[in-house]
mmCIF file of the N, C-alpha and C atoms, coordinates in Angstrom:
data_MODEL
# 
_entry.id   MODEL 
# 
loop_
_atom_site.group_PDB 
_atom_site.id 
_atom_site.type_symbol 
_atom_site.label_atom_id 
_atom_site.label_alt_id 
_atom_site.label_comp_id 
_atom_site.label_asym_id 
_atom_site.label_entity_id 
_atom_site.label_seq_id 
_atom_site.pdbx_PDB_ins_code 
_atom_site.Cartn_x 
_atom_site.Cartn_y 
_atom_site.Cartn_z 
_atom_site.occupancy 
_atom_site.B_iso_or_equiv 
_atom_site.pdbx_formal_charge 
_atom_site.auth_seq_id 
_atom_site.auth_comp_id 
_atom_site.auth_asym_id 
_atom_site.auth_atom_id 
_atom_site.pdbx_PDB_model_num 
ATOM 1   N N  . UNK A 1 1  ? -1.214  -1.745  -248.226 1.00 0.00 ? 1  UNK A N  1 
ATOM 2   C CA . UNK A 1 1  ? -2.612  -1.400  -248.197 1.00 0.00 ? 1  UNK A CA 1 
ATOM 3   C C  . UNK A 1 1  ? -2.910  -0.631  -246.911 1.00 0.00 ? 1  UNK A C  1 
ATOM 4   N N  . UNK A 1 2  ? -3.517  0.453   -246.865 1.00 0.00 ? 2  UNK A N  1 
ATOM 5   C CA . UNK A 1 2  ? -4.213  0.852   -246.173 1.00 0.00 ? 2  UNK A CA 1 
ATOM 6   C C  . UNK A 1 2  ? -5.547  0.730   -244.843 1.00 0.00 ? 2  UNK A C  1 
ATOM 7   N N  . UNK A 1 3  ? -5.296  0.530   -244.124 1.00 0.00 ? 3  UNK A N  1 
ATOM 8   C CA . UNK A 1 3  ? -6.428  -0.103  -243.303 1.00 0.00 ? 3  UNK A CA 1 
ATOM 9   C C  . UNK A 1 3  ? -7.558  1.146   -242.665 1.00 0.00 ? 3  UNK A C  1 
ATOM 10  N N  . UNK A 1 4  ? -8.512  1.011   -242.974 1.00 0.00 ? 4  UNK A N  1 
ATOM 11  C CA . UNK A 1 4  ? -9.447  2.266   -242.433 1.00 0.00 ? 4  UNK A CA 1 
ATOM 12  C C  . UNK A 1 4  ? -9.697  1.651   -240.818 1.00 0.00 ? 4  UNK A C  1 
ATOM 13  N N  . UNK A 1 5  ? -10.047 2.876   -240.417 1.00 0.00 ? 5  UNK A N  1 
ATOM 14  C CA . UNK A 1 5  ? -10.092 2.648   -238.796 1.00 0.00 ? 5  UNK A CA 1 
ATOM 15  C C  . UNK A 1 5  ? -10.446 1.300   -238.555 1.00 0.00 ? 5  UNK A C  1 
ATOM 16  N N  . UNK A 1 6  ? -11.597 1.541   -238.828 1.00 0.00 ? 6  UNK A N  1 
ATOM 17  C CA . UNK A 1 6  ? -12.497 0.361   -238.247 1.00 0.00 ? 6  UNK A CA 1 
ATOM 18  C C  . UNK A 1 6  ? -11.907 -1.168  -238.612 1.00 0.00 ? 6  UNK A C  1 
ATOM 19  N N  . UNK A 1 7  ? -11.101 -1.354  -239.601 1.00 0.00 ? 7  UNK A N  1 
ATOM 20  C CA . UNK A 1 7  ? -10.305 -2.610  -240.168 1.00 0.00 ? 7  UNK A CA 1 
ATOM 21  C C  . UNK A 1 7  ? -8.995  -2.758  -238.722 1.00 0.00 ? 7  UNK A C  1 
ATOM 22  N N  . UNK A 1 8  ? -8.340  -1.385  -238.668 1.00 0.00 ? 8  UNK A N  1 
ATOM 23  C CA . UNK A 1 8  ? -7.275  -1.392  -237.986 1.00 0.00 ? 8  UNK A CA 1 
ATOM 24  C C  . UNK A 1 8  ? -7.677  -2.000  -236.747 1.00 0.00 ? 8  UNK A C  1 
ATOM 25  N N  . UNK A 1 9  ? -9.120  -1.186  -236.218 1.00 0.00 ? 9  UNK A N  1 
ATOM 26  C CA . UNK A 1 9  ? -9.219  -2.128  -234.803 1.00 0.00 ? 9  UNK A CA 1 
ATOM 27  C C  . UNK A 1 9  ? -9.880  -2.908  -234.664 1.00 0.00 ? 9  UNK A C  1 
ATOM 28  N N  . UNK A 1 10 ? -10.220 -3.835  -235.848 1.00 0.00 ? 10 UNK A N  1 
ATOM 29  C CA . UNK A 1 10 ? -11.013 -5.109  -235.939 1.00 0.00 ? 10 UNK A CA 1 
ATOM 30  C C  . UNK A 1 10 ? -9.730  -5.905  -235.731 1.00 0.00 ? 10 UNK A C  1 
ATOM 31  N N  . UNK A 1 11 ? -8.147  -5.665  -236.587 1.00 0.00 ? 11 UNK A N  1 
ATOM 32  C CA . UNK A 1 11 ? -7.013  -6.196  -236.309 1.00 0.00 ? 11 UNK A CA 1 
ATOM 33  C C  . UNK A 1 11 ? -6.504  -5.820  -235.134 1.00 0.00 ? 11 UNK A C  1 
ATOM 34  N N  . UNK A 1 12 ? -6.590  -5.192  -234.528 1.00 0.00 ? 12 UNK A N  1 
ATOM 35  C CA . UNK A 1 12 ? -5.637  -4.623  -233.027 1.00 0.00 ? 12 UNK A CA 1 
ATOM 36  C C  . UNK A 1 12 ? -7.064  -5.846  -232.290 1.00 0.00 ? 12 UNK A C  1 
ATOM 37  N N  . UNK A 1 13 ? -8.295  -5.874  -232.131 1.00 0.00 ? 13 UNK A N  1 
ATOM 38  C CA . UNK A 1 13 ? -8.862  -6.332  -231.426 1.00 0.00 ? 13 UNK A CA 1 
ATOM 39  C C  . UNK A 1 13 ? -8.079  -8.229  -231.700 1.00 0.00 ? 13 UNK A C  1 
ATOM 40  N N  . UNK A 1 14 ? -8.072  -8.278  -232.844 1.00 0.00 ? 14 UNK A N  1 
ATOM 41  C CA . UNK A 1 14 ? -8.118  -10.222 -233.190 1.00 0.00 ? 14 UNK A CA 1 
ATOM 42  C C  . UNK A 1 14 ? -6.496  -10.510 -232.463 1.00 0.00 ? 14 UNK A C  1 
ATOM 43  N N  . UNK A 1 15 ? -5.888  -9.375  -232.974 1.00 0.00 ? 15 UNK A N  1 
ATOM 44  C CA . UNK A 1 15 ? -4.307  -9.602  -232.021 1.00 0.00 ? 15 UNK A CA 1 
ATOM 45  C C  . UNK A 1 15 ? -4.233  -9.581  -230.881 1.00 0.00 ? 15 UNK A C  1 
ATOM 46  N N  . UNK A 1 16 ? -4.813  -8.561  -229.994 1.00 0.00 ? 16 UNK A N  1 
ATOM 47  C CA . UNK A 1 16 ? -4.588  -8.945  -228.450 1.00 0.00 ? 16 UNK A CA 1 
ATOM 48  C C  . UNK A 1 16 ? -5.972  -10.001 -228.043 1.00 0.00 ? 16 UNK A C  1 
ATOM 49  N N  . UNK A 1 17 ? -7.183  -10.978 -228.624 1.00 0.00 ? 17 UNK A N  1 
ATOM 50  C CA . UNK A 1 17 ? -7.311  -12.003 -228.441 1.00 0.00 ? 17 UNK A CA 1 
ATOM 51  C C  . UNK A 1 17 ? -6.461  -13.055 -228.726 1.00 0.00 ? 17 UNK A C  1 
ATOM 52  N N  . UNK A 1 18 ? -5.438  -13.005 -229.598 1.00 0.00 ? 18 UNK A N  1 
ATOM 53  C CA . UNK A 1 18 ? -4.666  -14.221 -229.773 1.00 0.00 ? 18 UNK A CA 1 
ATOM 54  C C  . UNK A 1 18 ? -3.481  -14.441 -228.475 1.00 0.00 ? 18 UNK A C  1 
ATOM 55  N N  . UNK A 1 19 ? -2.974  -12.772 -228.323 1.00 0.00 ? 19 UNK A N  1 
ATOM 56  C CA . UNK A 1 19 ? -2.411  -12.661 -226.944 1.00 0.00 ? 19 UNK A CA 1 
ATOM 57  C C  . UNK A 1 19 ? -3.033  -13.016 -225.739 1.00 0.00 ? 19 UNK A C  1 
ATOM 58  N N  . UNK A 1 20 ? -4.040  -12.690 -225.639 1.00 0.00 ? 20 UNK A N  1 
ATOM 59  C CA . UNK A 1 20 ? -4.734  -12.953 -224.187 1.00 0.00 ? 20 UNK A CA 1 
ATOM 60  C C  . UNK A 1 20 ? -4.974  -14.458 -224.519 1.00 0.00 ? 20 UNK A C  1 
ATOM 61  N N  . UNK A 1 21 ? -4.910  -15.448 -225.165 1.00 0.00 ? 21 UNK A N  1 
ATOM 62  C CA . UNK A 1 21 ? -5.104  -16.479 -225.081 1.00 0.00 ? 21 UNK A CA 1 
ATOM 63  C C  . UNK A 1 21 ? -3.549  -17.239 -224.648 1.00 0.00 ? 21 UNK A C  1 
ATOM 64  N N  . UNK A 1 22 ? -2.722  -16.805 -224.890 1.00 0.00 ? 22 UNK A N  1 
ATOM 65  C CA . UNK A 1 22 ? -0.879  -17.553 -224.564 1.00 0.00 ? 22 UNK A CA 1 
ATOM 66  C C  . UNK A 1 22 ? -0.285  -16.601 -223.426 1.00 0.00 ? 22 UNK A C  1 
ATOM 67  N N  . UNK A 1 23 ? -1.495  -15.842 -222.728 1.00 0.00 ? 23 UNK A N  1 
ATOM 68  C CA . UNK A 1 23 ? -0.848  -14.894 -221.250 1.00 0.00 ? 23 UNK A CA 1 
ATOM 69  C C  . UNK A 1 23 ? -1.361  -14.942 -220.222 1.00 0.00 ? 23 UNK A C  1 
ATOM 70  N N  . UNK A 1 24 ? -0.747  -15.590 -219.255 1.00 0.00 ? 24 UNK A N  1 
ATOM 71  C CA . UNK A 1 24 ? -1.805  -15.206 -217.831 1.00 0.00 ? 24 UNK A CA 1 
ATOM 72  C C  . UNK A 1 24 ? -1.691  -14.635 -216.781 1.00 0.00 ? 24 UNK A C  1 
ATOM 73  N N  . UNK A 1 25 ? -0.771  -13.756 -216.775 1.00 0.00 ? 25 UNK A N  1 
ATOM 74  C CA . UNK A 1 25 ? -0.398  -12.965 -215.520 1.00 0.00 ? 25 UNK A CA 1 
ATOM 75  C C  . UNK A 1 25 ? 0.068   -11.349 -217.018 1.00 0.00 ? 25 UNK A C  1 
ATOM 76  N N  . UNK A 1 26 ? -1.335  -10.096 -216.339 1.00 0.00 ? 26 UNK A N  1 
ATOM 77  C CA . UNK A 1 26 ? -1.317  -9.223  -217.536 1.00 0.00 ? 26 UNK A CA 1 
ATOM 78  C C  . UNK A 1 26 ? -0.819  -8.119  -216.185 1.00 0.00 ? 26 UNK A C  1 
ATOM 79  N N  . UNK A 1 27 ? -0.284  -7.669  -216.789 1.00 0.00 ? 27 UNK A N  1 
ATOM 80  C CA . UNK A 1 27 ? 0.318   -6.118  -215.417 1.00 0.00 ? 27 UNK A CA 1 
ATOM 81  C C  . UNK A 1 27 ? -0.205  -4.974  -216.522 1.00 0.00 ? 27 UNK A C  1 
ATOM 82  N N  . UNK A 1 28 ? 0.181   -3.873  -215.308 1.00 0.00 ? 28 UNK A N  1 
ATOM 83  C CA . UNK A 1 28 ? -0.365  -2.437  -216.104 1.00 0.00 ? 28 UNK A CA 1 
ATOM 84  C C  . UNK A 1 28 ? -0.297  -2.176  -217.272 1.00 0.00 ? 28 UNK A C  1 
ATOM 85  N N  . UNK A 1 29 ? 0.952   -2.434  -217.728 1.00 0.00 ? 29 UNK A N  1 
ATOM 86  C CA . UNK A 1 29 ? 1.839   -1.804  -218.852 1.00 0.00 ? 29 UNK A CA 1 
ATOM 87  C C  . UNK A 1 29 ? 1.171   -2.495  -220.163 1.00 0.00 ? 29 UNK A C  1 
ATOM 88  N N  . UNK A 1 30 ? 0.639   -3.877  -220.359 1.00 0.00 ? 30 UNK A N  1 
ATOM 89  C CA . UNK A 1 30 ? -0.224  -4.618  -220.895 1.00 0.00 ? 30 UNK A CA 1 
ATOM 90  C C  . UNK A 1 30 ? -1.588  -4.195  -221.412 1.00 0.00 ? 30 UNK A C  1 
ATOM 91  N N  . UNK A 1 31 ? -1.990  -3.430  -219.856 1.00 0.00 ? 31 UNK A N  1 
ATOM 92  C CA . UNK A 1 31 ? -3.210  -3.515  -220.563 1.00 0.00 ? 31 UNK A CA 1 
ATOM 93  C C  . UNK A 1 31 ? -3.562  -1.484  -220.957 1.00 0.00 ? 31 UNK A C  1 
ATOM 94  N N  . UNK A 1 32 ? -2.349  -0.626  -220.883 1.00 0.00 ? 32 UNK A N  1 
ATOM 95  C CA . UNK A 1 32 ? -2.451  0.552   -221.052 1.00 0.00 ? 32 UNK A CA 1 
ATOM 96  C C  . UNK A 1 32 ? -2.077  0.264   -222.589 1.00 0.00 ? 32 UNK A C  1 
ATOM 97  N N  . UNK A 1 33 ? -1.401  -0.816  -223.179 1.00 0.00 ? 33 UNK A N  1 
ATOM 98  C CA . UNK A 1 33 ? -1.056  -1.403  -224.488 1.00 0.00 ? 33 UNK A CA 1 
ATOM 99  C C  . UNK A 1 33 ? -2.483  -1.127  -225.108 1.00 0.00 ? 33 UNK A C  1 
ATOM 100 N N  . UNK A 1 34 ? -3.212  -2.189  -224.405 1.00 0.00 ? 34 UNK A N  1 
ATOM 101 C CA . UNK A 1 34 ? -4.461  -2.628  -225.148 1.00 0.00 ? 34 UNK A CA 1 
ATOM 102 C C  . UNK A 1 34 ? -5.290  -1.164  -225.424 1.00 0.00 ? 34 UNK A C  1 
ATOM 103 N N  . UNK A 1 35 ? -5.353  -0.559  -224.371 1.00 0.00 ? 35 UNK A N  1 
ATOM 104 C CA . UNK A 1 35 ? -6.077  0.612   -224.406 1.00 0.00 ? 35 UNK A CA 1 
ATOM 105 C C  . UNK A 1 35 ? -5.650  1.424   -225.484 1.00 0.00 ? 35 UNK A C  1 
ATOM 106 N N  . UNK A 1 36 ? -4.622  1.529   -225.679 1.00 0.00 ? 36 UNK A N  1 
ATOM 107 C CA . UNK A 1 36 ? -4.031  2.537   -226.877 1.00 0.00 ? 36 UNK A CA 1 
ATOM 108 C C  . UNK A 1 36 ? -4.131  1.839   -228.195 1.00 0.00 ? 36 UNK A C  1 
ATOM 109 N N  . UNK A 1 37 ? -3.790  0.564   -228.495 1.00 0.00 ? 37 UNK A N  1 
ATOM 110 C CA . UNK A 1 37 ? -4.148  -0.198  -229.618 1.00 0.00 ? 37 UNK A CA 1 
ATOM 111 C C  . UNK A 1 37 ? -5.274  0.210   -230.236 1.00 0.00 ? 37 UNK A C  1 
ATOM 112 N N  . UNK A 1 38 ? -6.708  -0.172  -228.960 1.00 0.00 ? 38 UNK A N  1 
ATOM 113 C CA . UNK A 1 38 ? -8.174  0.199   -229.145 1.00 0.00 ? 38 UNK A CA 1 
ATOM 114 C C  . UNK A 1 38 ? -8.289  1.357   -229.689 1.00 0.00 ? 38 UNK A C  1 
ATOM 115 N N  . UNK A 1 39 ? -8.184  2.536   -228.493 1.00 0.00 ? 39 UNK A N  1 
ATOM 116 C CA . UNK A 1 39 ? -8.196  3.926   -228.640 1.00 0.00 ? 39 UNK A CA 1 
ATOM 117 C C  . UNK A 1 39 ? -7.972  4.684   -229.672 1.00 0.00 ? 39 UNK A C  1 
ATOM 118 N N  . UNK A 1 40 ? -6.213  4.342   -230.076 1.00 0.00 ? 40 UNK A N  1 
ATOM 119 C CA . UNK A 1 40 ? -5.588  4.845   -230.934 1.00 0.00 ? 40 UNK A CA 1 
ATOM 120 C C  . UNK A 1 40 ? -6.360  5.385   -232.579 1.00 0.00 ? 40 UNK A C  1 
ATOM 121 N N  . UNK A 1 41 ? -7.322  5.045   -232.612 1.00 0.00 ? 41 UNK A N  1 
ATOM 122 C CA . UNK A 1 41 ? -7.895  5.195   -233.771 1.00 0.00 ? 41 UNK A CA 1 
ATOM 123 C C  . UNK A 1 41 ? -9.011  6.381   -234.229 1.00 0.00 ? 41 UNK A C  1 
ATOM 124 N N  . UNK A 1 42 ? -8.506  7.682   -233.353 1.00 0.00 ? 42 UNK A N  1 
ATOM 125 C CA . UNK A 1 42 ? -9.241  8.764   -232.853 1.00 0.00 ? 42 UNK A CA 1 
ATOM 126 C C  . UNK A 1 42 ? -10.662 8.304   -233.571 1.00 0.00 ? 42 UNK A C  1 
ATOM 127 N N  . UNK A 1 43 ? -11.343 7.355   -232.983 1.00 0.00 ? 43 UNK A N  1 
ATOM 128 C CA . UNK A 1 43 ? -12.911 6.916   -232.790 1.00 0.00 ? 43 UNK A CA 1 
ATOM 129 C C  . UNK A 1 43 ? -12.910 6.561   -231.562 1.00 0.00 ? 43 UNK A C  1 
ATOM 130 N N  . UNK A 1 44 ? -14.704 7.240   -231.253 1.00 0.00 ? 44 UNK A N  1 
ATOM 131 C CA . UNK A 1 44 ? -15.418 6.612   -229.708 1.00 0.00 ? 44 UNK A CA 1 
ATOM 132 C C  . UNK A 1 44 ? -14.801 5.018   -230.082 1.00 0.00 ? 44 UNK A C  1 
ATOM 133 N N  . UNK A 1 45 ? -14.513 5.016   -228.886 1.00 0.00 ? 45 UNK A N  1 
ATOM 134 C CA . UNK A 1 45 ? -15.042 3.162   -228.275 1.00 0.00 ? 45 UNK A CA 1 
ATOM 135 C C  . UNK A 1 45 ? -15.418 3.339   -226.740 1.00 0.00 ? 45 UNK A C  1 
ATOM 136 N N  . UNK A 1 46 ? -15.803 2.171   -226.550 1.00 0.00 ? 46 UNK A N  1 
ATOM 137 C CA . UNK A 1 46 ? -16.117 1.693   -224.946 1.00 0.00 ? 46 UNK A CA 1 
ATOM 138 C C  . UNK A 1 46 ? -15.407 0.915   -224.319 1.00 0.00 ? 46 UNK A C  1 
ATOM 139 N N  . UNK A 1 47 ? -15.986 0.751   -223.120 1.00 0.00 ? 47 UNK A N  1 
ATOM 140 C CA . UNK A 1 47 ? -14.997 -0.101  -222.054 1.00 0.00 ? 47 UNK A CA 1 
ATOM 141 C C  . UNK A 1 47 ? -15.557 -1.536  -222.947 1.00 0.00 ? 47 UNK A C  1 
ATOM 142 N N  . UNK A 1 48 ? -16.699 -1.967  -223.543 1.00 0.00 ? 48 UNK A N  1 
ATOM 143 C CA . UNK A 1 48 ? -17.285 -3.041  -223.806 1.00 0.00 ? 48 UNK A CA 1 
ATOM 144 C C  . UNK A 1 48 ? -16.309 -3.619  -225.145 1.00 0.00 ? 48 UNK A C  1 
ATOM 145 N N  . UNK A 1 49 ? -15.433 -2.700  -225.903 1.00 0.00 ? 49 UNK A N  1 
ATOM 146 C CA . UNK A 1 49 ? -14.113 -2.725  -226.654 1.00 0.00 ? 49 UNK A CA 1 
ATOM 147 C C  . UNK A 1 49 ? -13.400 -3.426  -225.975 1.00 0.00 ? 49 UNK A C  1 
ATOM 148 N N  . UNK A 1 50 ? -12.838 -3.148  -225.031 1.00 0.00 ? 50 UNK A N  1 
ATOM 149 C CA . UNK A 1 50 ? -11.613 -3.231  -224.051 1.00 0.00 ? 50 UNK A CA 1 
ATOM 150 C C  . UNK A 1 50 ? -12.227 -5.357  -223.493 1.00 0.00 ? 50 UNK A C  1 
ATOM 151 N N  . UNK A 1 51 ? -13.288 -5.248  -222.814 1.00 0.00 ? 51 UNK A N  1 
ATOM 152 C CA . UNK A 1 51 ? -13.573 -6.341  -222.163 1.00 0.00 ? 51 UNK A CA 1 
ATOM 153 C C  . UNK A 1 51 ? -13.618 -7.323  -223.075 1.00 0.00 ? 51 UNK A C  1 
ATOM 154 N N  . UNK A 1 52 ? -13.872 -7.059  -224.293 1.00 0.00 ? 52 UNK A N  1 
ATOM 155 C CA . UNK A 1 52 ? -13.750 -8.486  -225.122 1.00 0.00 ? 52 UNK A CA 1 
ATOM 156 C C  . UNK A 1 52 ? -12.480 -8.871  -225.471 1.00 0.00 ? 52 UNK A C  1 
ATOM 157 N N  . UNK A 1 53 ? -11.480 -8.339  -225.182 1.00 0.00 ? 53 UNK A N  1 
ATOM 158 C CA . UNK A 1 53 ? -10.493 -8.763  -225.244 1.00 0.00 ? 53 UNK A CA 1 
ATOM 159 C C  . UNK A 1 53 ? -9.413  -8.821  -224.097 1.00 0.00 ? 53 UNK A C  1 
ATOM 160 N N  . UNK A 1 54 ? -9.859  -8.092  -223.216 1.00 0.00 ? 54 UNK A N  1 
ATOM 161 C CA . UNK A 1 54 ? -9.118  -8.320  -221.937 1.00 0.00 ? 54 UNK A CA 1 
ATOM 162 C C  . UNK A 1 54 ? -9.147  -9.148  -220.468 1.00 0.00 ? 54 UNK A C  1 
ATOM 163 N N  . UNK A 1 55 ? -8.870  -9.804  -219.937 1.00 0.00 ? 55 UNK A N  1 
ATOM 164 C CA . UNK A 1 55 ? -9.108  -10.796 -219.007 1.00 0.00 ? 55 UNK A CA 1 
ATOM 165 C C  . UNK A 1 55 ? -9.730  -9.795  -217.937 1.00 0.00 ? 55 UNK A C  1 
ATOM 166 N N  . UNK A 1 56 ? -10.908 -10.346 -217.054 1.00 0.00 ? 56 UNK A N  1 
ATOM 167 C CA . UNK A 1 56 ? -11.952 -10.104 -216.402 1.00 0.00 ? 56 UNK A CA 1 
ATOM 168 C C  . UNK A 1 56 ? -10.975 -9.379  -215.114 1.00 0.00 ? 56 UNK A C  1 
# 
């Protein structure tokens, strides 16, 4: 099946909350992950994307 954007990063978002919940030391490479996960879906997002799933 096919996932339309917005499905894909409703799933990229629920996956790196399940990650950020079993990680606590996140380095660069982690969170340039997350960014591209988000991003990747040539749609706007915001940093307010990024913060709900990334540690403060």
């Amino acid at each position: 099946m096919t996932l339309t954007p917005e499905q894909a990063r409703e799933q990229a978002n629920a996956t790196l909350a399940l990650l950020y919940a079993n990680v606590t030391d996140w380095d660069e490479a982690v969170l340039d992950q997350a960014v591209l996960a988000i991003a990747g879906g040539n749609r706007p997002f915001s940093a307010n994307d990024l913060w709900a799933v990334l540690p403060r």
